[in-house]
C-alpha positions in Angstrom: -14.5 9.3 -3.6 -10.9 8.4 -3.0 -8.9 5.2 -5.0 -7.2 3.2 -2.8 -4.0 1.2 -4.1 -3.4 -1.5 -1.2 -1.2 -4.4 -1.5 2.4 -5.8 -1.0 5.7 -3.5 -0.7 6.7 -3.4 -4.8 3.9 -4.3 -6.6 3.2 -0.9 -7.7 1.5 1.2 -5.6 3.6 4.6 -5.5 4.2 4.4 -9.3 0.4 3.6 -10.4 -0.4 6.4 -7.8 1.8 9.1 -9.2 0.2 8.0 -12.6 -3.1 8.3 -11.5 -2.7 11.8 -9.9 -1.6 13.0 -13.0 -4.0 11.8 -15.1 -6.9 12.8 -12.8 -5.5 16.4 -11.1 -6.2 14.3 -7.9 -3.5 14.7 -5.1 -1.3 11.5 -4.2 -1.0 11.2 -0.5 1.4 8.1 1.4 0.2 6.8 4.3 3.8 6.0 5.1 5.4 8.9 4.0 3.0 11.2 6.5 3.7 8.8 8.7 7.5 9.7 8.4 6.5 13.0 8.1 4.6 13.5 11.4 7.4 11.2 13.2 10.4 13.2 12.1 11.9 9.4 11.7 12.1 6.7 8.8 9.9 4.0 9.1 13.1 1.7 10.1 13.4 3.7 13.3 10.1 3.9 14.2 10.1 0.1 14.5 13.2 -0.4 16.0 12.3 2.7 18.9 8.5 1.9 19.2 8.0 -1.6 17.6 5.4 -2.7 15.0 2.4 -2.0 17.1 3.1 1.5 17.7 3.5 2.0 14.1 0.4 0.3 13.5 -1.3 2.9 15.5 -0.1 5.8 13.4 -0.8 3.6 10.5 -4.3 3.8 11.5 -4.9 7.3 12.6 -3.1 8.6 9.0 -5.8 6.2 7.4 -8.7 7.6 9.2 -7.2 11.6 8.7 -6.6 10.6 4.9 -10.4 8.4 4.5 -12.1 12.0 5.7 -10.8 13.5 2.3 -12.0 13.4 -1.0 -10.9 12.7 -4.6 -7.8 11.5 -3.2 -5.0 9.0 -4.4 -4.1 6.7 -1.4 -0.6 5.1 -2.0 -1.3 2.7 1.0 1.5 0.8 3.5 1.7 -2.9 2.7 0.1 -3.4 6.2 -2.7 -1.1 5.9 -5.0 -4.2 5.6 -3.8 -5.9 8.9 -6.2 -3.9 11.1 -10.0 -4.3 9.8 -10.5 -0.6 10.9 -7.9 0.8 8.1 -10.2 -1.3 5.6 -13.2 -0.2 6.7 -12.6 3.4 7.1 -10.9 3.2 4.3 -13.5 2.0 2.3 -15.8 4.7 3.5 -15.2 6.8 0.6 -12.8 4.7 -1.7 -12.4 2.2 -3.8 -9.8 -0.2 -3.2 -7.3 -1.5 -5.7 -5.6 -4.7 -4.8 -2.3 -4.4 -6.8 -1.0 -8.1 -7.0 2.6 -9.0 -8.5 4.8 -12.4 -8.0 7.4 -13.1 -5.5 10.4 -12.8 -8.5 9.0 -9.7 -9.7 8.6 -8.0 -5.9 12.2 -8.9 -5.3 13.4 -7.4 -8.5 11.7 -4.1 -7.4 12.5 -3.6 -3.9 15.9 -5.5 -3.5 17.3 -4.5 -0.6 15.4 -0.9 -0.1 17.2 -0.3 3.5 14.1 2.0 3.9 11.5 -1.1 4.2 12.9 -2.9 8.0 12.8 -6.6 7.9 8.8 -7.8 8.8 9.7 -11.2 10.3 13.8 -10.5 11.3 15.0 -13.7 10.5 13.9 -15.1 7.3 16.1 -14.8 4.1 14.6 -11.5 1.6 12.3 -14.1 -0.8 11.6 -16.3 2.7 10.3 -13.4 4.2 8.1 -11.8 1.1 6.7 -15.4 0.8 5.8 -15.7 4.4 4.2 -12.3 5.2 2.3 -12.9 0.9 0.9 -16.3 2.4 -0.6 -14.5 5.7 -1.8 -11.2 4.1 -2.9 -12.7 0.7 -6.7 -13.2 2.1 -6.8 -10.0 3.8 -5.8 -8.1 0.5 -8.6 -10.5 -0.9 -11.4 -9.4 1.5 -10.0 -5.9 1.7 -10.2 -5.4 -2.6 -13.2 -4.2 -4.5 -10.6 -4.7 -7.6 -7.8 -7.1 -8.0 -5.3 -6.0 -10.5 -2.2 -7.8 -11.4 1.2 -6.0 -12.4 3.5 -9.0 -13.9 4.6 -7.6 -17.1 2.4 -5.0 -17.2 2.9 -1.0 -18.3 2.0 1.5 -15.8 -0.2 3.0 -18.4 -2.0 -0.6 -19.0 -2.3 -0.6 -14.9 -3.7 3.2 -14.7 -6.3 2.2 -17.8 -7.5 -0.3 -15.6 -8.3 1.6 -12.8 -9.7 4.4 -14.3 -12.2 1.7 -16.1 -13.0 0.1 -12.8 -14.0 3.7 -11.3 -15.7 5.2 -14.5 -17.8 2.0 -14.4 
């Protein structure tokens, strides 16, 4: 069995994760850092040489490589949950963790990370994270077999949760 941590850019995900391989002995493995890896290019230039779509097709094969593997941590890309196949492979052998957090405390996290390229191109920074929460809100909904918020909440408190959920 792998845990899953999908959900919005900042909410948590690569924090919780190195948490959570710690605690367990479990490797931590980033969809889009072996993305990067196997491009030789940041995720901004992938998107501004290939486009989104392209991405979205490495997205998918690293989530189909990664879903093979066991007792795994998978620090997933916001837009994992965009194509049904990621979820459903996916899901194979994991549980997935919807990490939730508000618009305020998303911006205070990521700011302006010049390593996340703009998702809609011409919305202001909150504009955009509200627009792309409002149309990826259900999926992450559907997608979750555990919703857990991070507003004002340790990473220890998070981790605890998890490991509750799975132990269960």
């Amino acid at each position: 069995m792998n845990i899953v941590l999908v959900g919005y850019r900042g909410t948590g995900k690569s924090t919780v994760g190195k948490v959570l391989a710690a605690r367990l002995g479990w490797p931590l493995v980033s969809t889009d850092a072996e993305i990067v890896r196997g491009a030789g290019r940041s995720v901004p230039e992938i998107v501004a040489q290939h486009g989104w779509e392209h991405f979205r097709d490495l997205e998918s094969t690293v989530c189909r490589e990664f879903s093979a593997q066991d007792r795994l941590i998978i620090d997933t890309g916001g837009g994992a949950i965009l194509r049904q196949e990621n979820v459903a492979c996916l899901k194979k052998n994991g549980v997935l963790f919807w990490l939730t957090a508000s618009v305020a405390t998303i911006v205070s996290r990521i700011g302006r990370d010049t390593q996340r390229p703009s998702l809609t191109g011409t919305k202001s920074f909150v504009e955009e994270i509200e627009e792309v929460l409002a149309v990826r809100t259900p999926k992450y909904r559907e997608a979750a077999d555990h919703i857990v918020p991070t507003d004002g909440c340790a990473i220890n408190q998070i981790v605890e949760t998890i490991l509750s959920s799975v132990q269960r």
